[in-house]
C-alpha positions as a Markdown table, in Angstrom:
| # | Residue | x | y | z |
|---|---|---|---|---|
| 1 | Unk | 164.6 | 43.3 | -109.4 |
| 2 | Unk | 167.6 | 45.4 | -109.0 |
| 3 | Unk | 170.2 | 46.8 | -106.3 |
| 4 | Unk | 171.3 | 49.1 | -109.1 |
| 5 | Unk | 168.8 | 52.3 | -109.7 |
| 6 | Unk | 171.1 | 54.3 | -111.9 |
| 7 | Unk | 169.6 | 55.4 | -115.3 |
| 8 | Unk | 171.8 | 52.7 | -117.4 |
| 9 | Unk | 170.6 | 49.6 | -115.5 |
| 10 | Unk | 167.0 | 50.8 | -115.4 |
| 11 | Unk | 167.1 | 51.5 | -119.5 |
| 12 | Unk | 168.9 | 48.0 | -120.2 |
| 13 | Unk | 166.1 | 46.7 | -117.9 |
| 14 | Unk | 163.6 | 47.8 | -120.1 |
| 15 | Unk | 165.7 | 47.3 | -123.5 |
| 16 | Unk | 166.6 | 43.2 | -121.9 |
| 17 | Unk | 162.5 | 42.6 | -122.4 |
| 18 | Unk | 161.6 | 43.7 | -118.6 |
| 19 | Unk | 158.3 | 44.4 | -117.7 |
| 20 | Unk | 158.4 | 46.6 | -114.3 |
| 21 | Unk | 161.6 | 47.8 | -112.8 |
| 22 | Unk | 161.4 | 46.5 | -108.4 |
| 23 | Unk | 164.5 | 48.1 | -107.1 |
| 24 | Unk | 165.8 | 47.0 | -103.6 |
| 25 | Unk | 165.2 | 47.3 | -100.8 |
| 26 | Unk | 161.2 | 47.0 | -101.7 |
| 27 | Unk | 158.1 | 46.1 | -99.6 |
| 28 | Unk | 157.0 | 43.4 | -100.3 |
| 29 | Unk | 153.1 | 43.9 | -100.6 |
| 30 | Unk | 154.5 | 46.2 | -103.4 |
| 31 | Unk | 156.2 | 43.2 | -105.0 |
| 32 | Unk | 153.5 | 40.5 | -104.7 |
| 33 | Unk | 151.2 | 43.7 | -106.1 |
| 34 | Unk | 153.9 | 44.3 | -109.2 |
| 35 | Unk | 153.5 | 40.6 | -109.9 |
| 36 | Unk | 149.8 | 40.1 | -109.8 |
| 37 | Unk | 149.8 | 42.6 | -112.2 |
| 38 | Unk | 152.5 | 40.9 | -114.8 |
| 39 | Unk | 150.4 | 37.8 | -114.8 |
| 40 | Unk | 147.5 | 37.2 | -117.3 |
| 41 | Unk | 144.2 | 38.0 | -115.7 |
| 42 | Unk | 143.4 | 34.0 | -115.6 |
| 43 | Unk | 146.3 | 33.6 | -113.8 |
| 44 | Unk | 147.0 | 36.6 | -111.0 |
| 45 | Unk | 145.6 | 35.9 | -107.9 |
| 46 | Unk | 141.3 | 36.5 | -107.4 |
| 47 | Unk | 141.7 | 34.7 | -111.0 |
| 48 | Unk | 138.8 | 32.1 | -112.3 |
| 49 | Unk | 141.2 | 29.6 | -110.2 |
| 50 | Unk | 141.5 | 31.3 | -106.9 |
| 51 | Unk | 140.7 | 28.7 | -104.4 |
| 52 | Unk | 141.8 | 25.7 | -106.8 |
| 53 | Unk | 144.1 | 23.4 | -104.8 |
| 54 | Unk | 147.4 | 23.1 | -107.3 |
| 55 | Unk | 148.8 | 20.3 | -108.6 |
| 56 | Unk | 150.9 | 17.8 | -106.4 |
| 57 | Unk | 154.7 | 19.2 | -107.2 |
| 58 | Unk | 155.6 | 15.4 | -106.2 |
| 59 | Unk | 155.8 | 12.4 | -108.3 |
| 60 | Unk | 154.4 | 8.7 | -107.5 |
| 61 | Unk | 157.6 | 7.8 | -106.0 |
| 62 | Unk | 157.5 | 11.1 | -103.7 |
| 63 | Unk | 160.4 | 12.8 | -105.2 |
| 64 | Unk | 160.2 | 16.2 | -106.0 |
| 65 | Unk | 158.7 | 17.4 | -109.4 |
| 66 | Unk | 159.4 | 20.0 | -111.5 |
| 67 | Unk | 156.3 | 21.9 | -112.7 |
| 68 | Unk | 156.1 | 24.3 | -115.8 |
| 69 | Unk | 158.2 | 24.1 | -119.1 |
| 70 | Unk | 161.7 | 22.8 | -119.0 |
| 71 | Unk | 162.5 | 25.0 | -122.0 |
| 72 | Unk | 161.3 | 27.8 | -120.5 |
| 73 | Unk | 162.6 | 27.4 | -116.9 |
| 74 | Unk | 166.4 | 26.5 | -118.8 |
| 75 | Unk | 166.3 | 29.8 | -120.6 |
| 76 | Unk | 165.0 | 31.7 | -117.2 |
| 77 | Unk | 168.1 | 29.9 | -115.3 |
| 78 | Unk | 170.3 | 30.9 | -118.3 |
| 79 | Unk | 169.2 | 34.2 | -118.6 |
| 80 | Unk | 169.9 | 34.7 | -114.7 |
| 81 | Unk | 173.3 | 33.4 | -114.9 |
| 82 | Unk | 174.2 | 35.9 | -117.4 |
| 83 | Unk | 172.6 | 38.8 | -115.5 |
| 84 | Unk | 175.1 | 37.4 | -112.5 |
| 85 | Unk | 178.6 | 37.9 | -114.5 |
């Protein structure tokens, strides 16, 4: 996603590993659409899980949980912070 739509931003978009280009301002139905479509079938939504109640995102204290892979989710936060400067 993307204020910048010039032909440079879009190409290094694509070059940086992107899979769709979402340039703002977008509608939103057009977003959730664009990332239904990135997801593996089993895990868009209508998948074999639709209707599956997700895990708890709290621990058995209460506090707040991290879900997913902390490798992945530190590389995603990295990544973003370079895309910042």
């Amino acid at each position: 996603m993307s204020a910048y739509t010039d032909v440079a931003s879009t190409a290094g978009a694509f070059r940086g590993g992107a899979h769709e280009f979402l340039s703002k301002p977008f509608d939103l139905d057009d977003a959730v659409a664009l990332a239904a479509r990135a997801l593996p079938e089993d895990e868009a939504p209508g998948g074999p899980d639709a209707g599956v109640e997700p895990a708890s995102a709290t621990g058995t204290n209460g506090t707040p949980q991290w879900c997913g892979d902390p490798a992945a989710r530190n590389e995603v936060w990295r990544g973003s912070g370079r895309l910042v400067q």
